[in-house]
C-alpha positions in Angstrom: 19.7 106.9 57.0 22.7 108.9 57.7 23.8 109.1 61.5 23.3 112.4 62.9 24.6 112.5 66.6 25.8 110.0 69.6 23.8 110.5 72.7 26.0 110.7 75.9 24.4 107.4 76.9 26.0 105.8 73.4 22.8 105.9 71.9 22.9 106.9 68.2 20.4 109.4 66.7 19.6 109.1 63.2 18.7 111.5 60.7 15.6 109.5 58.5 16.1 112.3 55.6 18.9 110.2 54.2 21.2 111.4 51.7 20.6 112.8 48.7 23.5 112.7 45.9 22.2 115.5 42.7 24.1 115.3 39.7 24.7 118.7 38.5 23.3 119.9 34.8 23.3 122.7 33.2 19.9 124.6 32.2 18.6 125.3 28.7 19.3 128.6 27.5 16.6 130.9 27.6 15.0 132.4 24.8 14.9 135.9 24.1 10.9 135.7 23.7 8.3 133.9 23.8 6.0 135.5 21.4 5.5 133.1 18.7 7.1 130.4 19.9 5.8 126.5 19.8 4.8 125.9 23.3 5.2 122.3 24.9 2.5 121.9 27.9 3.7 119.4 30.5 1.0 117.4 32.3 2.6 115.2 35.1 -0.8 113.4 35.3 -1.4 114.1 39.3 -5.1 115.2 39.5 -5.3 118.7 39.3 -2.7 119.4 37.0 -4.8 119.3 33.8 -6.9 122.1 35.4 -4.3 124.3 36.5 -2.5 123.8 33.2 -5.5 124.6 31.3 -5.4 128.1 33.0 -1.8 128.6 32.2 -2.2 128.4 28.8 -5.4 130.2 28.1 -3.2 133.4 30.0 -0.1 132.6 27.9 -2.5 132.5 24.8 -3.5 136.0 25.2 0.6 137.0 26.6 2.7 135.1 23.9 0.8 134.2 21.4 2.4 130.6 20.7 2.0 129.6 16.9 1.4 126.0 18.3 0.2 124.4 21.6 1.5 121.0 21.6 0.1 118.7 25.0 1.8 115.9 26.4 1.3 113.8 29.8 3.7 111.9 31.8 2.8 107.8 32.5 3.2 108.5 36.5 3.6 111.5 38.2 5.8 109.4 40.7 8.6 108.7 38.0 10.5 111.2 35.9 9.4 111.5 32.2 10.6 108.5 29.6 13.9 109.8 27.4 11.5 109.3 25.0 9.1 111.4 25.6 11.2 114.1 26.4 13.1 113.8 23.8 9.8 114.5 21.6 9.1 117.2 23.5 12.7 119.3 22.6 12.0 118.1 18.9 8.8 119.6 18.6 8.5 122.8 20.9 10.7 125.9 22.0 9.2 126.4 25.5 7.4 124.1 28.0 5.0 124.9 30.6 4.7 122.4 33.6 3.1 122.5 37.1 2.3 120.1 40.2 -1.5 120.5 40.5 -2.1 119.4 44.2 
């Protein structure tokens, strides 16, 4: 917790937020299209995702026309994605689709 203010009677308020420290990174370059592309699809493994992501693609289908549809699913949706996986994921698409499906 980070202190936020000092009461006049010396009570200290605190801010239950916290801090947050963000190391900055610099985004993938976009590509010009996405027609014919191999596109990754993301599933973060929180309940509703696989539904919602389902939709997603079956509109990108008919928009982009991917050459490939490659799936993949997260361990936890509580935890980032293992290097691993993500590295697979820059190997073998162009594009990834991913969505919170709460």
């Amino acid at each position: 917790m980070t202190c936020r203010s000092t009461l006049p009677s010396g009570q200290i308020v605190f801010d239950p937020r916290g801090e947050r420290h963000v190391n900055p990174f610099q985004l993938a370059s976009r590509l010009p299209l996405l027609k014919n592309c191999r596109l990754g699809v993301l599933d973060n493994s929180k309940w509703n995702a696989s539904r919602l992501l389902r939709h997603v693609v079956k509109q990108l289908e008919h928009e982009i026309s991917p050459i490939a549809i490659r799936h993949y699913t997260k361990p936890s949706f509580s935890r980032l994605a293992p290097e691993t996986l993500l590295d697979q994921i820059a190997e073998e698409t162009d594009a990834v689709v991913t969505a919170i499906g709460d």
